[in-house]
C-alpha positions as CSV (number, residue, x, y, z in Angstrom):
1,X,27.9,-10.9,-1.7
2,X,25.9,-13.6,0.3
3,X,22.9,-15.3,-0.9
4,X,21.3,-13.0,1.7
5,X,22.5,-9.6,1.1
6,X,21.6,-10.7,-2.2
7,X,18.2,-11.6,-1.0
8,X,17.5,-8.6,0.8
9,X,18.5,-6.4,-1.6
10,X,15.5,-8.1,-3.7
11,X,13.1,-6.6,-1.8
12,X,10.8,-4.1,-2.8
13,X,10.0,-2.3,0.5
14,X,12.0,-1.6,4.0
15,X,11.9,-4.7,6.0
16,X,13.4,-2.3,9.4
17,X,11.5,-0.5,11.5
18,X,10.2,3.1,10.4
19,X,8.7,6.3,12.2
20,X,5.0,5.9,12.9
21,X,3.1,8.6,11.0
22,X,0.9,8.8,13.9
23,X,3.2,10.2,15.5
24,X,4.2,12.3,12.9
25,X,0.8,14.3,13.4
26,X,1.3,14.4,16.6
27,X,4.3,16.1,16.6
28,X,2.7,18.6,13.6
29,X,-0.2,19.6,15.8
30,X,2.7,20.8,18.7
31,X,4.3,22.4,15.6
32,X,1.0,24.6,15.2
33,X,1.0,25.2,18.8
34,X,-1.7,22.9,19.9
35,X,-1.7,22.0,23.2
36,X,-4.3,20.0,23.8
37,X,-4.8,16.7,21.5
38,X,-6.7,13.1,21.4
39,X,-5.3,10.5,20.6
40,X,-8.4,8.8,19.4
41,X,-7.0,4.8,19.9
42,X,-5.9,2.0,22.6
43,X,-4.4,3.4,25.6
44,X,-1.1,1.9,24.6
45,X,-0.7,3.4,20.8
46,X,2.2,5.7,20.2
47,X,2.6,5.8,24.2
48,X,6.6,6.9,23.6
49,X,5.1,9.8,21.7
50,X,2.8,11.2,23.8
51,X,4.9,11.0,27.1
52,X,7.4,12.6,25.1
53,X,5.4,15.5,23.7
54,X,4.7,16.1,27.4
55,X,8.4,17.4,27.4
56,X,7.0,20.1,25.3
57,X,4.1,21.4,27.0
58,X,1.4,19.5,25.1
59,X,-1.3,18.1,27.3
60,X,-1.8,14.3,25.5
61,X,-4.7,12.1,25.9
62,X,-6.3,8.7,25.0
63,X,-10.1,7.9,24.3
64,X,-8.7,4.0,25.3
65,X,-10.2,2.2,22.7
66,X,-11.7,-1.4,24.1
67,X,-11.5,-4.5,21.4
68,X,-15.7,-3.9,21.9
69,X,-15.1,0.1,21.1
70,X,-13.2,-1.6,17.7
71,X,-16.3,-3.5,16.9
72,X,-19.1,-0.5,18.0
73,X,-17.0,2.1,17.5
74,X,-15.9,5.0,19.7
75,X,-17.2,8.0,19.1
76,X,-19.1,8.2,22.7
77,X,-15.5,8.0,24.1
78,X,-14.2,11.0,21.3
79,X,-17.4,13.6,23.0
80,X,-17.0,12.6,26.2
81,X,-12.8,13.0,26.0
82,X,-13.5,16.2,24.5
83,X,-16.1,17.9,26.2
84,X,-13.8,17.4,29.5
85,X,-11.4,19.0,27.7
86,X,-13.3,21.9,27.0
87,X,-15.0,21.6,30.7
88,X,-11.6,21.7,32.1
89,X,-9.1,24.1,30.0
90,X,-11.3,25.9,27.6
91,X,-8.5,25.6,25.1
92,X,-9.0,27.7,21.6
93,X,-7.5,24.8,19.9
94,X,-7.4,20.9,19.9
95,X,-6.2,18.3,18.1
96,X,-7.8,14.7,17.2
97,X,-5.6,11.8,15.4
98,X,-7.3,8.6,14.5
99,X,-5.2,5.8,14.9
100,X,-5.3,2.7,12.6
101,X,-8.2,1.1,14.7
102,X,-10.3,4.1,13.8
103,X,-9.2,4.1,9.9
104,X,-9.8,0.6,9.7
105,X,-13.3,0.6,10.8
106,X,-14.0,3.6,9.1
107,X,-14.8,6.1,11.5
108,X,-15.9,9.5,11.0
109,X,-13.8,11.8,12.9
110,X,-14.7,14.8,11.4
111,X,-17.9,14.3,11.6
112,X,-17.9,13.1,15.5
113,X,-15.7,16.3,16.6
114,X,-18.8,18.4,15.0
115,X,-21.2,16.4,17.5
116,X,-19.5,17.4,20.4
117,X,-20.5,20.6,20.2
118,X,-17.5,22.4,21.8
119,X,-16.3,26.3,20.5
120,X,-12.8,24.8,20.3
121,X,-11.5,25.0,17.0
122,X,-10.2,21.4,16.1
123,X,-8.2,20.0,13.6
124,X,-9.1,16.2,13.3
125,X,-7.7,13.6,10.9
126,X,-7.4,9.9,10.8
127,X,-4.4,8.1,10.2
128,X,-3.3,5.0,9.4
129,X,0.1,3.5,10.5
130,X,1.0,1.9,6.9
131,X,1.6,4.8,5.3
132,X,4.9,6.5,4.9
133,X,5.7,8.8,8.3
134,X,5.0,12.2,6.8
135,X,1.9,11.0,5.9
136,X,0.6,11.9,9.2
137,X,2.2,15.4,8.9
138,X,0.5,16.5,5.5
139,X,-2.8,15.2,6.7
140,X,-2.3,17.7,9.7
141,X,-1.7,20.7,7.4
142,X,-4.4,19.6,4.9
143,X,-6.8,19.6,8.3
144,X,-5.4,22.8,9.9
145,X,-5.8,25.0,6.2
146,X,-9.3,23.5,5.7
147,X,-9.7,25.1,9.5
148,X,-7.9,28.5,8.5
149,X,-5.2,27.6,10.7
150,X,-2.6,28.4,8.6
151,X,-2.8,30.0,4.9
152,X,-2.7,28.6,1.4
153,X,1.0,29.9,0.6
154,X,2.5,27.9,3.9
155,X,-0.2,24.9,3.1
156,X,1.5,24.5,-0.3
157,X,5.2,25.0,1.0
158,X,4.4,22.5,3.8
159,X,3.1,20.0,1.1
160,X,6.8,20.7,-1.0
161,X,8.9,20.6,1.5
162,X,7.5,17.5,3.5
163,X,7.1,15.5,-0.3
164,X,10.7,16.4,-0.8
165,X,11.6,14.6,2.2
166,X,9.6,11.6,1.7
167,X,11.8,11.4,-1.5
168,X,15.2,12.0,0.3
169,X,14.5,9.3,2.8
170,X,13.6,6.9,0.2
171,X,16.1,7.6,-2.4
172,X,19.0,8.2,0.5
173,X,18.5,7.7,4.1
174,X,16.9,4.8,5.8
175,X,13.5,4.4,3.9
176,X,15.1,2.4,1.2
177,X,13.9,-0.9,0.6
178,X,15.5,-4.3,1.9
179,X,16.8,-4.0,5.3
180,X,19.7,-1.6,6.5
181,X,22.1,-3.5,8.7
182,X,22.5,-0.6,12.1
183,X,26.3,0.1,12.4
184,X,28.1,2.7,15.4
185,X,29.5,5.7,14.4
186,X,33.1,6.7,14.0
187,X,35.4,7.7,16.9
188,X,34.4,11.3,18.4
189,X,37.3,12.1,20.0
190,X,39.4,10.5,16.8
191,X,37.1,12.9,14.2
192,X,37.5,16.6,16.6
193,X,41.2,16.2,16.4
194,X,40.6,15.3,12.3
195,X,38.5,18.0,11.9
196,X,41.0,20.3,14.2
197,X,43.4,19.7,11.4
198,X,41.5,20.3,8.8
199,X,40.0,23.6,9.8
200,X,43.3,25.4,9.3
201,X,43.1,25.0,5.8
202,X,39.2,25.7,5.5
203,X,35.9,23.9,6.4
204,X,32.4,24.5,4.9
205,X,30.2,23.8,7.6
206,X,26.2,23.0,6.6
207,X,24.0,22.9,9.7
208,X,21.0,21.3,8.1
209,X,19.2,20.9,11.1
210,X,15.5,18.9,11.3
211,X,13.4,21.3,13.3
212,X,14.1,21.2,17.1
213,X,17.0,19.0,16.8
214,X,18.8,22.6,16.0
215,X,18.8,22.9,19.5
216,X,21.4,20.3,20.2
217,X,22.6,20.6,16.4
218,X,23.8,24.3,17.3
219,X,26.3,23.6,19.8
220,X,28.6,21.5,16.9
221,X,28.6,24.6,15.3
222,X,29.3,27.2,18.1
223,X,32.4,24.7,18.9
224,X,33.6,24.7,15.8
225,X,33.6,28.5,15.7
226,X,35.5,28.3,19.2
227,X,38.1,25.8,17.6
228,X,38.5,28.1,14.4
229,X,39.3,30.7,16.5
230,X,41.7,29.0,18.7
231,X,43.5,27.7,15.9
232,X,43.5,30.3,13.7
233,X,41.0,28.2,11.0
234,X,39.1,29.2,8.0
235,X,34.8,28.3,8.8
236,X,32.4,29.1,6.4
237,X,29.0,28.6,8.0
238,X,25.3,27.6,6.0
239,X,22.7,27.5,8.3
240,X,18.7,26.5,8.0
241,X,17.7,28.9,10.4
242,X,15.5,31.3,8.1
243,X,12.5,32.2,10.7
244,X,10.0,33.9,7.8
245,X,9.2,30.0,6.9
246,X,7.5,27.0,8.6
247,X,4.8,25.9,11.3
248,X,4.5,28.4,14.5
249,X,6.7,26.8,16.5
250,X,9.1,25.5,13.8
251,X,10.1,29.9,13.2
252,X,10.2,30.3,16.6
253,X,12.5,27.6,16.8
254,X,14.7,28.9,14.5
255,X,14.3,33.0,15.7
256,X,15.8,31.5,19.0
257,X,18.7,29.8,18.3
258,X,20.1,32.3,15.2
259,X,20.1,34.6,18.2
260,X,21.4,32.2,20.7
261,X,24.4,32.0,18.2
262,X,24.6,35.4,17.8
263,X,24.7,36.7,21.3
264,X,28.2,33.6,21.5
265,X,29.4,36.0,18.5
266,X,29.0,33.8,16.0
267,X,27.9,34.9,12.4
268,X,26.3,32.7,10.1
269,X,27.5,33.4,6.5
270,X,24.6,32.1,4.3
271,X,21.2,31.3,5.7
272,X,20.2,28.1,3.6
273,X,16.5,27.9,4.4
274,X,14.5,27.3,7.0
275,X,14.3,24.2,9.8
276,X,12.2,22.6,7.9
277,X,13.6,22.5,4.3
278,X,16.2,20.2,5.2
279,X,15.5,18.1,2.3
280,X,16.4,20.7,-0.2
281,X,19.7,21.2,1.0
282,X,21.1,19.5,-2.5
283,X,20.8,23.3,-3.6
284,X,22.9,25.0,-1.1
285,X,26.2,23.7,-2.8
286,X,25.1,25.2,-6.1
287,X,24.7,28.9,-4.2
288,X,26.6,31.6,-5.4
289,X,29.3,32.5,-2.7
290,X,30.1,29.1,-1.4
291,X,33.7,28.7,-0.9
292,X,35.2,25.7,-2.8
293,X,36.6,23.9,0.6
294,X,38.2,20.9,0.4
295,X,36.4,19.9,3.9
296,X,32.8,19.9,4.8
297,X,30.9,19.0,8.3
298,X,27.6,18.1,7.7
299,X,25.5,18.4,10.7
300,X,21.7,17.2,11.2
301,X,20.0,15.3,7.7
302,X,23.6,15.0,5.7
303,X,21.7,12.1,3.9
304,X,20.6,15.2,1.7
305,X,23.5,16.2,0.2
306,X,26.4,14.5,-1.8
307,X,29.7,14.5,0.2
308,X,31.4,13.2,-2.9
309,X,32.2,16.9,-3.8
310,X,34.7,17.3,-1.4
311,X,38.3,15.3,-0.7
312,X,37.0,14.8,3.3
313,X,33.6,14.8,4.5
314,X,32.2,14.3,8.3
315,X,28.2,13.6,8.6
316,X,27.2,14.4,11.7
317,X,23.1,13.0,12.7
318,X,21.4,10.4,14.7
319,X,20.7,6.7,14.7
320,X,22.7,3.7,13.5
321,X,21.0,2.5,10.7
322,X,21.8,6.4,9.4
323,X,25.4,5.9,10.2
324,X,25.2,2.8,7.5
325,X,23.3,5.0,4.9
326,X,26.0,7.7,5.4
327,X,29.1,5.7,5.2
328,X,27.2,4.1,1.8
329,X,26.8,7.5,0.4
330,X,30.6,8.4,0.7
331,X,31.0,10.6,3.9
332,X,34.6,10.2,5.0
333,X,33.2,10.3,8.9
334,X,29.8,9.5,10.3
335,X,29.2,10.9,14.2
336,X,26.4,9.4,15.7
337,X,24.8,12.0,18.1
338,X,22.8,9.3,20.0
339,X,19.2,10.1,21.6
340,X,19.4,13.8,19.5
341,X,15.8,14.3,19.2
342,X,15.1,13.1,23.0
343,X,17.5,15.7,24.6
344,X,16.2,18.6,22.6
345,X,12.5,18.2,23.6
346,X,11.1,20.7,26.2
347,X,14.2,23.0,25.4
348,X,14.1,26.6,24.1
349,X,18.1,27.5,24.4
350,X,21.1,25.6,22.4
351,X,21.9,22.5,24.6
352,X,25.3,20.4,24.5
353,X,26.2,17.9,21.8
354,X,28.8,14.9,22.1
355,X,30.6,16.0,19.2
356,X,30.7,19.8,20.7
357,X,32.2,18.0,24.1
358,X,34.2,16.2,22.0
359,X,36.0,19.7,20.3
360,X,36.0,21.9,23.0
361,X,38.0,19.1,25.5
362,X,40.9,19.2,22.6
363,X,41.1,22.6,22.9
C-alpha cells in the first residue's frame, strides 16, 4: 500500500463527490405526486435536477436568490413565486425546498408559505446540502405527514426504509469514508456469454431495483428469461416490485412494470419488497424457498447484499465509483449500466438496458 492509499484510507469522511440532498427532496416531492415545486435558492442550484425532473412532468421553479436576497432575505421572492403559481395553475399541491442559502440565514419557510395566503396545500422544508442525501427525503415525509399527505404507518416505514439505506451506503456502497478511486465495469458482451453458461445449471436472479430505475432494471431480467428459455436454463426470479408499499408514484411504479413483465410471460417467483426497500435486501437470501444456486445476478443496489454466498456472482448497477465498491465486496462481475437513472426518467413502460442488448444479440 502507498503512503497515499494509506493516507486516504485515514480519513474520517468521503472526500468524492455525493448526491445533493436537495435534490433528494426534490425528487421525494415528484414521488408524492407534486407537480408544482420552488426551489427557494440561486437560479443555478441543483439546475441538473430540476431540468431533469422536467422529464417527469414536474413543473420546477426558482425564487433566484440575489447575494442582497442572502443578506435581506427572500421571502418577498417565495409569495410572489407562489402566488403566480396559484394565479396560473391552481394546483392542490406544491412543494417548497430551502436550499443551503436559506438554512444558513435562517429562514422561516414554513412560516413564509403561511403568508402567502394561497389554498394550495404545501409541503415546505429547508435543507441544507451538508447533510447525508436522504436527508432531504425524510425531511419531505416528516413535512408531507405533518400536512396529512401521507399516513403515520407509511411515515414510519419511509423513515426505516430510507435510515436503512443511509446505513448500506455508508457501510457498503460509495458513502464510505476516504475517497473511492472510479473504475469501468467488466466486459458486457464477455459477462452475457458467462452468464449464458451459467444459466444451464441455475441462476438466482435478485432484481433489487431503486425506484424508477426498475424501468430500465426490468429489461435484464425479461432477457434473461428469454435466454433461459432458449437455452433450456434454470432462473429463479426475486423481484422488489410489491405495489401495497411506498410513496404514490413509487407503487405505481412498481404496479406497472410487474405487469409489464407479465404481459412478456414472465413470472416472478418471490416478490422481495417493494422499490423502495432495496436496502433490506440482506434478508431476501435468508427466505424460505430460495433455491441454493451456485450463480446469482444481482441487478440495481447489489451493494446490499453479500455475493460471497455464491461460487459466481454478477452485480449489475450504475456508476464507476460503484463498480469499485462492488468488485471490493466480492462480486465475481460488475456491469456498469451507464446514465441508468437518466434514461428511465419520463418513462412509464420497461425501456432497454445494455446488459439486456448485450444477451439477446448472443442469442
Amino acid at each position: 500500500m502507498t503512503t497515499l492509499q494509506m493516507r486516504l484510507e485515514s480519513i474520517s469522511f468521503p472526500i468524492h463527490p455525493r448526491p445533493s440532498p436537495i435534490a433528494a427532496a426534490l425528487y421525494t416531492l415528484r414521488d408524492l405526486n407534486c407537480k408544482y415545486i420552488v426551489l427557494h435558492g440561486p437560479p443555478s442550484c441543483n439546475f441538473r435536477a430540476m431540468r431533469l425532473l422536467e422529464k417527469d412532468g414536474v413543473k420546477v421553479f426558482t425564487t433566484s436568490m440575489s447575494d442582497m436576497d442572502v443578506i435581506l432575505g427572500g421571502k418577498e421572492k417565495l409569495i410572489s413565486v407562489l402566488r403566480l403559481i396559484y394565479s396560473e395553475f391552481k394546483p392542490d399541491l406544491i412543494g417548497v425546498v430551502g436550499t443551503c442559502c436559506t438554512t444558513i440565514t435562517g429562514e422561516d419557510v414554513e412560516a413564509e408559505v403561511i403568508e402567502a395566503g394561497i389554498n394550495s396545500k404545501i409541503i415546505a422544508v429547508n435543507i441544507s446540502g451538508c447533510w447525508d442525501n436522504t436527508e432531504g427525503a425524510i425531511k419531505v415525509v416528516e413535512a408531507a405527514f405533518r400536512m396529512g399527505v401521507i399516513d403515520e404507518k407509511e411515515f414510519r416505514r419511509q423513515i426505516s426504509v430510507l435510515r436503512a439505506a443511509t446505513e448500506v451506503e455508508k457501510s457498503r456502497g460509495v458513502a464510505m469514508p476516504g475517497y473511492i478511486t472510479p473504475s469501468k465495469g467488466d466486459d458486457i458482451n464477455y459477462v452475457a456469454k458467462e452468464v449464458l453458461e451459467r444459466l444451464k445449471y441455475g441462476v438466482l436472479v435478485i432484481l433489487n431495483a431503486k425506484k424508477e430505475t426498475a424501468y430500465l432494471y426490468s429489461d435484464i431480467v425479461l432477457a434473461l428469461k428469454e435466454a433461459s428459455d432458449k437455452v433450456g436454463g434454470r432462473m429463479f426470479l426475486t423481484a422488489n416490485l410489491m405495489s401495497d408499499r411506498g410513496l404514490p408514484k413509487v407503487r405505481e411504479d412498481a404496479t406497472r412494470i410487474l405487469l409489464e413483465l407479465k404481459r412478456n410471460g414472465l413470472k416472478v417467483d418471490l416478490l422481495s419488497g417493494g422499490l423502495d426497500e432495496y436496502a433490506l435486501a440482506y434478508r431476501i437470501l435468508e427466505l424460505p424457498g430460495i433455491p441454493d444456486f451456485d450463480s446469482a445476478v444481482v441487478i440495481g443496489v447489489p451493494q446490499a447484499l453479500d455475493p460471497r454466498r455464491f461460487d459466481y456472482s454478477v452485480g449489475v448497477s450504475s456508476g464507476e465509483r460503484t463498480m469499485t465498491r462492488l468488485r471490493t465486496l466480492g462480486y465475481t462481475r460488475v456491469i456498469n449500466e451507464e446514465a441508468a437513472h437518466i434514461n428511465v426518467l419520463g418513462k412509464r413502460r420497461i425501456v432497454r438496458s445494455q446488459f439486456g442488448t448485450a444477451i439477446r444479440r448472443l442469442l
